[in-house]
N, C-alpha and C positions, 0 to 999 in steps of 0.2 A: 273566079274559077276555083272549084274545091281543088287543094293540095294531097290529092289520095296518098302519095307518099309519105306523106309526112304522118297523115291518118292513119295507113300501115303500121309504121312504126310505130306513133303512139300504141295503138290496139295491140300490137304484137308484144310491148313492153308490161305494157298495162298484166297482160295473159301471163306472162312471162313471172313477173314479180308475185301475181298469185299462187302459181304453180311452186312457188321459192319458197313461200312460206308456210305452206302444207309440205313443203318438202323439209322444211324447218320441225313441223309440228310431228314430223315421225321421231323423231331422237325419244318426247317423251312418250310415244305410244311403242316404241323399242321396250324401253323402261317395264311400261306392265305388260307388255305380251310374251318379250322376252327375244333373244335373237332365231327370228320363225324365217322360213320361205315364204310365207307371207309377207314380214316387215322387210325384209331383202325387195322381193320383185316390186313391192310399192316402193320404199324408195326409186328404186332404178327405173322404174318409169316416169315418179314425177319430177326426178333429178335430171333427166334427159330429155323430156318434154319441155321442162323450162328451159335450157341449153338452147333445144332448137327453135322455140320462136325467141331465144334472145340472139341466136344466129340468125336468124331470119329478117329481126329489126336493123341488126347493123350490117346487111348486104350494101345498100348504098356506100357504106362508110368505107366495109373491110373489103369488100372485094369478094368478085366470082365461088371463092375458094370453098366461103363461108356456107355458100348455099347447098353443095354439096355437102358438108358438113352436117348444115340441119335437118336435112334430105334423112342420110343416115340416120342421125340420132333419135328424129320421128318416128323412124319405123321401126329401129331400138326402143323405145317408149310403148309402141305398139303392142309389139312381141312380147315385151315384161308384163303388159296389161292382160294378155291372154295367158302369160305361165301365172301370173296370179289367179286370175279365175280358177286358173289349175290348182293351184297351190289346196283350196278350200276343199277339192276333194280328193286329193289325193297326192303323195308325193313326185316332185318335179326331177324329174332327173337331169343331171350335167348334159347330155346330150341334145334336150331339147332349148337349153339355154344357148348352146354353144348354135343349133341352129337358126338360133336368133339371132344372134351374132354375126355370121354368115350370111345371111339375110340381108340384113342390114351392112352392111359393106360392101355388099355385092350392088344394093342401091347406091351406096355413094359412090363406089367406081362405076358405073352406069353413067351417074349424076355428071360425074367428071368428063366420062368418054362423050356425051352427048355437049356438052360444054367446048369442048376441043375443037367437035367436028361441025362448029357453031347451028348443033342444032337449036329450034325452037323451045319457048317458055313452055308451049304445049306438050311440047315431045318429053320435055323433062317432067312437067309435072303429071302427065300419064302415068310414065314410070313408076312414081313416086306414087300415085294415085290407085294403080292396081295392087301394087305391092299394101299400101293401106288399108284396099279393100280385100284383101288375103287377112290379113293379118283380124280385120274387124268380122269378119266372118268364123274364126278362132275362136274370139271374144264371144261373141253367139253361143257358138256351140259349149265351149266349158261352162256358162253361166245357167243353159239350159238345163243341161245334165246335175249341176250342183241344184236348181232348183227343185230337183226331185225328192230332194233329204231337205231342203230347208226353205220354208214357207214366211220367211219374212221377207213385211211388205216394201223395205227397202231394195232386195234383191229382184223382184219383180218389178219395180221404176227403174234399176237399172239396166234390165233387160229392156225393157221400153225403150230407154234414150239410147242403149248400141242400137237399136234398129234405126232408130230416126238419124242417128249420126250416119249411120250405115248409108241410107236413102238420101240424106244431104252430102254425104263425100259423093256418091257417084253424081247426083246432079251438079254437082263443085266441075267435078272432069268435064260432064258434060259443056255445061255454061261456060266452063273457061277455052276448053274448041272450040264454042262456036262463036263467040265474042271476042277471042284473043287476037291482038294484031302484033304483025310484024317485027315491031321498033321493043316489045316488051320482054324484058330479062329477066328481072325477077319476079317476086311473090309479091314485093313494095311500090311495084311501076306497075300493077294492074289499075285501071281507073276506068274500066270497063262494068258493065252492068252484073256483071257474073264474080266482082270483088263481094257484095253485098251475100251471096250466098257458101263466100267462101268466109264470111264473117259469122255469119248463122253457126256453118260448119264446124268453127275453131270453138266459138261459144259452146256447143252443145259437149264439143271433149272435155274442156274446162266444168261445164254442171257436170256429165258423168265423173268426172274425178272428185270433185265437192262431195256429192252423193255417195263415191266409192269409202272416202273419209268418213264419212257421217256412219258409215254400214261396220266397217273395219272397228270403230271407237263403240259403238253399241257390241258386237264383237269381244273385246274387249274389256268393257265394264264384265258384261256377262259373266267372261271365263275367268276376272278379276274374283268376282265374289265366287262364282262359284269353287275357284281353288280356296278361298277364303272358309267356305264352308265345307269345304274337303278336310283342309286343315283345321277345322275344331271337330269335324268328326275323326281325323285320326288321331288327334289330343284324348278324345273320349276313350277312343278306343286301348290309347297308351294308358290312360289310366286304368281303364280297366282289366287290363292287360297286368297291371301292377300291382292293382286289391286282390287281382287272382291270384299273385305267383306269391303276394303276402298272405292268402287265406290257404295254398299250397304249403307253406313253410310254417302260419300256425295249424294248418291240421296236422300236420309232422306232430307236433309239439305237443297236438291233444292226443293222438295216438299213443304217442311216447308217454303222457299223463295218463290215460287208461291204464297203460299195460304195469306202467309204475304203481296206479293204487290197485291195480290186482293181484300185484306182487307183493306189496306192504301190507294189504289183506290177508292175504293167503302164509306170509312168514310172521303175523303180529297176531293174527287170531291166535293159535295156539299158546303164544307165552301169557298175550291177556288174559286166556280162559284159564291155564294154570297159575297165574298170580290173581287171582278172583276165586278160584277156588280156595288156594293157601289161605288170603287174607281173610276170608270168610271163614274158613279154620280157625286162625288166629282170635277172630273176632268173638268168635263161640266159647274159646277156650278163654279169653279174657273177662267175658261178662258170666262163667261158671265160679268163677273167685269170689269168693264173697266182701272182697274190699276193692273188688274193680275200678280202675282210675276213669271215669267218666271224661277227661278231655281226651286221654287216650281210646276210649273208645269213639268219641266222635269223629277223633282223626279218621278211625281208621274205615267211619261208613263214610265221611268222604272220598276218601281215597277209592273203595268198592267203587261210590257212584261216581267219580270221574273215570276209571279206567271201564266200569261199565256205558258209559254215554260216550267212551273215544271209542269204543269198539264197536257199539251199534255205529255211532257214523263213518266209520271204514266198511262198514256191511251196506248201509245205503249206497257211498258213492259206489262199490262193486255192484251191485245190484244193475247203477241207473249205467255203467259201463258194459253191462251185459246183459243177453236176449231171455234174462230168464220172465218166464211170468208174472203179470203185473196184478200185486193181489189189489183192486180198484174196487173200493165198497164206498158206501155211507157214510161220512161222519161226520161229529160236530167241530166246527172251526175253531170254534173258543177251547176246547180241549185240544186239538190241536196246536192253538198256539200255546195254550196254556203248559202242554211236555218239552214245545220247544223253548219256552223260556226257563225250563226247569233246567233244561242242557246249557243252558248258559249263565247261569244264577252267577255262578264263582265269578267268572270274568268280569261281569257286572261289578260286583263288589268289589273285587282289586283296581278295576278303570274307574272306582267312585261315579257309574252313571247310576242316574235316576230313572225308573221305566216307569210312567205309562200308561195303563192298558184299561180298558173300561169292559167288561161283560154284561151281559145280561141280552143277548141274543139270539133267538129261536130261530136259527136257520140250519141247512146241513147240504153238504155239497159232497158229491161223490167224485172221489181223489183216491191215486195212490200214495198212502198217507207220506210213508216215508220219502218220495220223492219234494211233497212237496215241504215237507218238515226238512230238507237239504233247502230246496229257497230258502226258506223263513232263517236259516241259521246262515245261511250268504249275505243275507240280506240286512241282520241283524248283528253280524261280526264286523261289515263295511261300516256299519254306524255309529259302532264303538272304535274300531280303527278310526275312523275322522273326528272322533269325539278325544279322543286320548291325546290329538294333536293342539288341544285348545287346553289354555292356562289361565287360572283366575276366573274362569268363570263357571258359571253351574253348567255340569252336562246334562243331556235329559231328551232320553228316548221316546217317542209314542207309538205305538198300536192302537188303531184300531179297526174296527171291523164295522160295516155297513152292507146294505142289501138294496136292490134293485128288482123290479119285476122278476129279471129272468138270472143276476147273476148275486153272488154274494164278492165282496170288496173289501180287501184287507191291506191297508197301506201301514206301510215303519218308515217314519220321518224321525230327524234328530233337529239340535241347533247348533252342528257342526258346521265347516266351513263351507261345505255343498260342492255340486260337481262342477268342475271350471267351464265357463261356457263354449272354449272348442272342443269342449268331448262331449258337452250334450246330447251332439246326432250317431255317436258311435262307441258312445261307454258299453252299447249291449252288444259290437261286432267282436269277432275273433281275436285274443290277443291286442284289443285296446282295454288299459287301467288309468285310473286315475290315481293309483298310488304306487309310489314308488317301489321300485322290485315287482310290483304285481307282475303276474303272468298274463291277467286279461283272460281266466278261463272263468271265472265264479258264474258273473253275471250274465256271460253269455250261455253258459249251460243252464241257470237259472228260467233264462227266456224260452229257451228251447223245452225244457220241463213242463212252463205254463202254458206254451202258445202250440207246440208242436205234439207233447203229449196230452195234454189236458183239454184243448181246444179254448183256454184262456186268452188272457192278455195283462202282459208284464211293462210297465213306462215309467220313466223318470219325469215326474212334475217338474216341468219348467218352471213355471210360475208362481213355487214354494222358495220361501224365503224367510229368515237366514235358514242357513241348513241344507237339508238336500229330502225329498219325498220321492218314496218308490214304492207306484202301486200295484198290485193284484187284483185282478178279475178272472174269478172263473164264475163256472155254470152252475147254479142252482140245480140239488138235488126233485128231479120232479119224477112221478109215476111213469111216465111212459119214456123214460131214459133210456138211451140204445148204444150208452156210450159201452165200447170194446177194447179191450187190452191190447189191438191188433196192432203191429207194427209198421210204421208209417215208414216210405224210405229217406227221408230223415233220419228216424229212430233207427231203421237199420244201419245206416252210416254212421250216427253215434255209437250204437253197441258193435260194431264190427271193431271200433278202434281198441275195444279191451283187451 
């Protein structure tokens, strides 16, 4: 003869111990979700689920007391499983827990009262049985409503299995009225035909909770990466947040740079144009002598042409600092570079560099000349700056100049020490230098000159070595050219800081 009791209990321990270890595996899904009314009402459902078929196995051993106990704790289990469903859409208020609560105590003093008054197995597990079909009819309705906002296919199997649980509890009530006898007390003394559907029954809570895990951990992964990718879009955003408030505090600084060479302008023109007149005096009235000292006059067309070439380029940077008109003709590149290296012959000679340069090219690009004779002397002062820092060996500048269908190309490489490789991507931003003290304005106005007035392009060769190469492209002078002086809002922003 089968030992259903003893079956009972195994099966109820068995249920029991599963439910313990999912109730184990929330501490690490706590961890990534975080402490939610979600991870509360799962715990506490399948914390008191396992409770009560572990109260329910040991009715034989512990006594009456227990099964009221499990009674309760069930339908506590119950109630948490439907404020959970709640939880997904919306929040749970203390009220509705606390009527769980109530609920469920109100079943185990039930449980008790009908215990006392030696009522029937039936009588109690009715009790018990409509109270679960309240509570699984809850279950229903929050999973419906959340299935409105959310179409995953785990949420819909477990709408499926509360109905079928739903349909096997009430046939459970049923089968156990109508096959229950007399002599039977608990849940472990049924060995009646209608034990078999109350096995189905307990089985189908146990998959719906598996399931609710499986839904809750997908859940989870999800909101894991997607905060995951919250946080490096708000990492982005903090960076960018910081090149801004850093290209904020260098445009201060180029402002404050305008208004500075507008000012040294404007107070240095007039003493250079009267010490250039004087010396030019001077110069007349020394070579009228008829035993004129010839070093003394060379000094002094030195001296003429250097304070004449610092004052032209105090008149360029005002110029490219302000909105005035941009005189943008025709001309030859090679003469072009050929005045700017006249402007810097001296410095050359005192840094002992070597330059260079190869001519003989029939091209002509239409440029505002002076703007871009400021490149070329940006560009050619960085290379003797990096050349000056080298000892014992030959310095040695090149130019040259090459053409393309549509542009003409003019790169100054040295065999200095070159740009360090973490400034390569932002030697041409605001207020980054690669040498010490720099301000970080040369080359980025430099860029802005070719690319933004000219409709050029200004880049640092990576892949020059030893040394550093930095080239220019602009557009070829052609017939049906339509370039205009017009100012770009760039250029405006530039010339507003003068």
């Amino acid at each position: 003869m089968i030992d259903f009791q003893t079956l009972n209990q195994i099966f109820l321990t068995i249920l029991s111990l599963i439910l313990a270890s999912l109730f184990a595996s929330t501490v690490s899904m706590n961890q990534v979700v975080g402490s939610t009314d979600t991870a509360k009402f799962w715990r506490l459902s399948l914390g008191s689920r396992a409770a009560a078929y572990l109260l329910w196995a040991a009715l034989p051993i512990a006594g009456p007391l227990c099964g009221a106990g499990a009674n309760m704790l069930f339908i506590f289990s119950a109630g948490c499983l439907a404020l959970l469903f709640r939880s997904w859409r919306t929040e749970v208020s203390r009220e509705a827990l606390l009527i769980v609560v109530l609920c469920a105590l109100l079943v185990g003093g039930l449980h008790l009262v009908l215990q006392k008054a030696e009522g029937s197995y039936a009588m109690r597990l009715f009790a018990t049985g409509c109270a679960g079909l309240l509570f699984s009819a809850w279950e229903l309705i929050e999973l419906l409503r959340h299935a409105r906002k959310d179409r995953e296919p785990l949420l819909r199997l477990i709408i499926g299995m509360v109905v079928l649980q739903k349909l096997l509890a009430l046939t459970t009530v049923i089968a156990t009225l109508h096959y229950t006898t007399g002599d039977q007390r608990f849940l472990t003394d049924n060995g009646t035909k209608s034990i078999y559907v109350t096995w189905c029954a307990l089985s189908i809570h146990l998959i719906i909770y598996l399931i609710i895990g499986s839904y809750l951990y997908r859940k989870a992964i999800v909101s894991q990466r997607s905060a995951v990718s919250e946080k490096d879009k708000l990492k982005v955003l903090l960076n960018e947040r910081e090149k801004l408030l850093s290209s904020l505090v260098a445009a201060n600084r180029i402002a404050s740079s305008g208004a500075l060479s507008a000012s040294l302008t404007h107070q240095l023109s007039q003493p250079m144009t009267a010490a250039l007149m004087q010396l030019g005096l001077m110069k007349h009235l020394i070579e009228k002598k008829k035993e004129a000292d010839p070093t003394l006059v060379d000094l002094l067309k030195n001296v003429l042409q250097d304070i004449s070439q610092s004052k032209q380029i105090l008149e360029n940077m005002r110029a490219i600092f302000r909105q005035n008109p941009r005189n943008i003709k025709p001309c030859d590149p090679e003469q072009l570079v050929s005045q700017t290296i006249t402007m810097i012959q001296r410095r050359l000679q005192e840094s002992n560099v070597r330059l260079v340069y190869s001519t003989g090219h029939a091209v002509r690009i239409k440029v505002a000349e002076m703007e871009i004779q400021q490149v070329l002397i940006n560009l050619l002062n960085n290379a003797i700056d990096s050349l000056e820092l080298m000892a014992g060996q030959a310095k040695t500048m090149w130019i040259d100049i090459s053409d393309t269908a549509d542009n003409v190309i003019i790169s100054v490489s040295d065999n200095g020490a070159g740009v360090p490789p973490e400034l390569a991507n932002e030697i041409f931003e605001l207020a980054k230098s690669g040498k010490d003290g720099g301000m970080g304005i040369g080359l980025w106005i430099a860029k802005h000159i070719v690319e933004e007035r000219h409709q050029g392009r200004l880049w640092l060769d990576t892949l020059y070595a030893p040394g550093a190469r930095f080239v220019m492209e602009l557009p070829k002078e052609t017939p049906d050219s339509a370039f205009t002086p017009e100012h770009s809002d760039d250029t405006r922003a530039l010339n507003s800081m003068a």
